[in-house]
N, C-alpha and C positions, 0 to 999 in steps of 0.2 A: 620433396624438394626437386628443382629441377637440375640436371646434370651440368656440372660444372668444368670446362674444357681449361685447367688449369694449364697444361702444354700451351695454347694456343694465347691464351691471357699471358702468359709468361715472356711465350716471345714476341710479343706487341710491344710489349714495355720494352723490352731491349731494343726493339728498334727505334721507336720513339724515341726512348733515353739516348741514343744512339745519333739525334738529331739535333744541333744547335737551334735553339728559339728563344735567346735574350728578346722579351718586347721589343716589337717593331723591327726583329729580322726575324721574319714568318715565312717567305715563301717556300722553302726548301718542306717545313712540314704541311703547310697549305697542301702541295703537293703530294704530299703522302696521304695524306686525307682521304683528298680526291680519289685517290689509286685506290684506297682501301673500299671509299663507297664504294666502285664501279666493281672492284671484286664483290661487296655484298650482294652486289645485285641492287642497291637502295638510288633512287634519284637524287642529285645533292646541287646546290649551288654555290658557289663562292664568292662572300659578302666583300664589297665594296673596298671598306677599309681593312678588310682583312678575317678571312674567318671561314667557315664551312658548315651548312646546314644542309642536313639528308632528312628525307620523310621517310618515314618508316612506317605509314601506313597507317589506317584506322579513319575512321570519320565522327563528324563532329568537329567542336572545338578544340582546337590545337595543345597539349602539353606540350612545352619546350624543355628539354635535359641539356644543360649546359654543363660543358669541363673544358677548362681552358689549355691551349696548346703552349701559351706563351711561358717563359722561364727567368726569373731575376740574374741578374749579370752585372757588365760592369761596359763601359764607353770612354773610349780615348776623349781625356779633356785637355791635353796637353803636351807637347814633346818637349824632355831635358834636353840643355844642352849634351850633357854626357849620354845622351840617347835611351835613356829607362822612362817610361810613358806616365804622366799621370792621370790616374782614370775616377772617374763618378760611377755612383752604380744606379743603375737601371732597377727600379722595383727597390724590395728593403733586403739587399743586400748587406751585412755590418760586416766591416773590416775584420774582426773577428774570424766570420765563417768564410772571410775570402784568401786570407794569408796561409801561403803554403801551397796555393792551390794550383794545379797546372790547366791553362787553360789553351784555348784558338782564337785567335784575332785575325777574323775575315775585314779586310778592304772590300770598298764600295764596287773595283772591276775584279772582285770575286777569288782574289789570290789568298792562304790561307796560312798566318802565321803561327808560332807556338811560343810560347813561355809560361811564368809563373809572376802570382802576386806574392811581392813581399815585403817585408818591412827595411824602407830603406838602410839603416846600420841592420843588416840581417845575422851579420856574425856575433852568437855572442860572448866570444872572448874577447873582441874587443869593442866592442857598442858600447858608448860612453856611457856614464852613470845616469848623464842626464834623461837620456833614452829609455832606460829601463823601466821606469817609473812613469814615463807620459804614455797618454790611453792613443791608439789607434789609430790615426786620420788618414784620410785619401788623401787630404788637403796636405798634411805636414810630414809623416812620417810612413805614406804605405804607397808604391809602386809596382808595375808589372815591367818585369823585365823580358826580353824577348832572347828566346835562341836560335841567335843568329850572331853576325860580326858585327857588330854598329859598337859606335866609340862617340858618336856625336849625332846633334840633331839630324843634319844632312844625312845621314847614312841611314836614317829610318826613312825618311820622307823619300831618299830612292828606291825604297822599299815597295814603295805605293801608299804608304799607312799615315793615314790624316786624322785629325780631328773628327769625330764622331762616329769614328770603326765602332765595333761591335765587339767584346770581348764576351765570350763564351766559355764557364766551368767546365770540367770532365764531369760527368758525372759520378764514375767509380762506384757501376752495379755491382752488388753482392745478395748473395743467397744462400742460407744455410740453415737446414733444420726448418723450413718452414718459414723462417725470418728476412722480410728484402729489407736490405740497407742501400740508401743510394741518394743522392742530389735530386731533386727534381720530380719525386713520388708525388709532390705539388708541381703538377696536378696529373703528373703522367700514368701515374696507375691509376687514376679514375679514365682516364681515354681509356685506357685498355681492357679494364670492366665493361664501358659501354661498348667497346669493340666485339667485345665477347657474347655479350648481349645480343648485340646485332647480330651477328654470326648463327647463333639458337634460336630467333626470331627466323629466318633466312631458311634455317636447315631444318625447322619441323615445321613450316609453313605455318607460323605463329598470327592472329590480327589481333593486333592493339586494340582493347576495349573503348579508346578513342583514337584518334590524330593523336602521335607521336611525331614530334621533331627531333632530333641531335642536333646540336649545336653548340661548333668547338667552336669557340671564340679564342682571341687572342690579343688581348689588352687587359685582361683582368691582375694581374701585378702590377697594373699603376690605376686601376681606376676607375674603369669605362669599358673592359669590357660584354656586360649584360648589359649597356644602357640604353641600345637598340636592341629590338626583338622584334620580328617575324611576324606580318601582319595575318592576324588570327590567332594569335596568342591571348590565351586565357589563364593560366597556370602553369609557372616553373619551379624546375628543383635544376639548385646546382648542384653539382657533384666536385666535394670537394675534400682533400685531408679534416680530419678530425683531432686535435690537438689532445696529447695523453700527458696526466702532469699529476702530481700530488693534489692538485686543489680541483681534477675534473674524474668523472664514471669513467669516461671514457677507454675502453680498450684497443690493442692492435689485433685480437681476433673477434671483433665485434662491428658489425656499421650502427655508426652514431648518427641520430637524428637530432637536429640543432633545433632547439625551441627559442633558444635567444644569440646575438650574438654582439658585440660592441655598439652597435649603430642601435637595432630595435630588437623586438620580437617574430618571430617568422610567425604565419600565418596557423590560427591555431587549428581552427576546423582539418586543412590541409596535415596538419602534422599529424592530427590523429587520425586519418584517412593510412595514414604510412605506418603508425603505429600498429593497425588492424590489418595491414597488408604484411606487414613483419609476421607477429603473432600467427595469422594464418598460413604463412608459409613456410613458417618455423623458421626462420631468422634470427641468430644472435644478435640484440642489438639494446642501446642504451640511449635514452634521450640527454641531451647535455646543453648546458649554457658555456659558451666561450667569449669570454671580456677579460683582461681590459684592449685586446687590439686582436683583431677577429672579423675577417669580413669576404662575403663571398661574393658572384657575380648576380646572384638574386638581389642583396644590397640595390647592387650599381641601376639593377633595374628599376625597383622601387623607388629611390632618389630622385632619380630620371622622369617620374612620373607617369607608369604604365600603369595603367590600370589592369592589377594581375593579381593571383595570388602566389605565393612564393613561399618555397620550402629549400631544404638545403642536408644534404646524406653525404655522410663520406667515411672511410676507412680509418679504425683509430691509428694515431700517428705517433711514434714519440719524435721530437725534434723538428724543427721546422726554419724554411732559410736558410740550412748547412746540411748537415748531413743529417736525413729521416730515415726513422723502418717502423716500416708494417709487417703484416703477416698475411698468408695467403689466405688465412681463413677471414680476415677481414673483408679479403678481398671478394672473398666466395658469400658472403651472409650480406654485402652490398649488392652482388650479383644476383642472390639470392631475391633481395627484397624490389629490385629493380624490376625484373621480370613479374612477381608477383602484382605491384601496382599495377603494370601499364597494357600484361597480358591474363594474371591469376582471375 
């Protein structure tokens, strides 16, 4: 097996975690990206609508490894009178995983507020009856409140904070015994596998048995972000969480390889290309089907209409859209089987 620099994966994720990327507010980790390629020493460019692809070497036709930068959140849809914000969420955030939660609400010239979402009667000794009993909504009954002085509309709006701000969760990293629990493990501990990767590719003067791309995109929690890919693309795996649940194999010290997922079937030849690349590299790992709501940035390609073939690996997960954890050794046996395909 190849050596796994769990210090250095570890602190990738903190600092990514450590970076707000509600969909379509990218540039702050765009930029970290960048910084990271040019520390690998890897050539990268920065896509259009939003994104980063590094070559990592090898000839031939292109594999593309996609992990998305982007993070579900929530968007000022509204200022109260009495100045508490109503918001929409960005990606599938559910009221549920959002109440309680302390968050940042960055304005468009860049000023950087705080509060929390909550349920508007939030006290409950005295929350009417009627409240107890009704489910949830952005719409009727859940707000973000800011910490600050505001008493009324005006007094947020001299704030600078408009309509369509960006509202950003904490993430709230934890570690213990081998277990990360945290906001945002979709998809930020698969950047930081491939980061690690890269890194071991870099430092033993590794060539990709073909062209390797990376490719951190960031629009995949709404949609679209695989639905452009890299001209010379012949073959992708996203990398992304693997859902752990009573009705799936899947484990948190295992990387699970997706044979089906809501939309279709991933590509078969290819899965068992990664099944033989596990096996030979001694890879903990389990093949899994994930329905009924399950979908990765290979999807968005496919739909899109590239003509590719497409596969999809990720770290087993419990929890997903609130708070996730994995295990390190999940993270190690995806690091494991990565390396093995693209250089074993």
């Amino acid at each position: 097996m190849y050596q796994f620099d769990e210090t250095y994966v570890i602190s990738k994720l903190k600092e990514l975690l450590a970076i707000d990327s509600t969909t379509g507010y990218f540039r702050e980790i765009q930029d970290y990206l960048v910084k990271e390629m040019k520390e690998l020493d890897f050539p990268c460019e920065e896509v259009h609508k939003g994104g980063v692809i590094a070559n990592l070497g090898g000839e031939g036709d292109s594999l593309v490894i996609m992990a998305h930068g982007d993070d579900i959140g929530l968007m000022v849809r509204y200022i109260k009178d009495n100045g508490a914000l109503v918001v929409t969420n960005v990606g599938g955030l559910r009221e549920e995983d959002a109440t309680g939660v302390y968050c940042r609400l960055h304005t468009r010239k860049g000023d950087v507020y705080t509060g929390c979402v909550r349920r508007v009667h939030s006290c409950t000794h005295v929350r009417p009856d009627s409240d107890n009993t009704a489910p949830l909504s952005y719409v009727t009954n859940v707000e973000f409140v800011l910490v600050e002085d505001v008493k009324c509309r005006q007094d947020v709006l001299d704030l600078g904070i408009r309509v369509g701000d960006i509202i950003a969760l904490d993430p709230s990293f934890h570690m213990n015994k081998g277990y990360i629990t945290s906001r945002f493990l979709d998809d930020k501990a698969c950047i930081a596998v491939l980061l690690g990767v890269m890194k071991h590719i870099r430092d033993n003067s590794l060539t990709c048995k073909r062209n390797v791309k990376a490719f951190f995109t960031m629009f995949e929690e709404i949609g679209h972000g695989g639905a452009w890919l890299p001209e010379g693309t012949k073959d992708i795996i996203a990398l992304d969480i693997a859902p752990v649940s009573p009705t799936q194999v899947s484990s948190e010290k295992k990387v699970s390889l997706f044979a089906k997922d809501s939309r279709f079937p991933y590509h078969y030849e290819m899965l068992t290309e990664l099944v033989e690349a596990a096996e030979k590299v001694g890879a903990a790992y389990e093949v899994d089907v994930f329905t009924p709501r399950y979908g990765t940035d290979s999807d968005f390609a496919i739909t899109a209409g590239n003509n590719v073939r497409h596969a999809a690996i990720g770290p087993g997960t419990i929890g997903s859209h609130g708070y996730e954890r994995t295990h390190i050794d999940g993270l190690n046996n995806m690091y494991q089987l990565l390396l093995g395909y693209m250089v074993g």
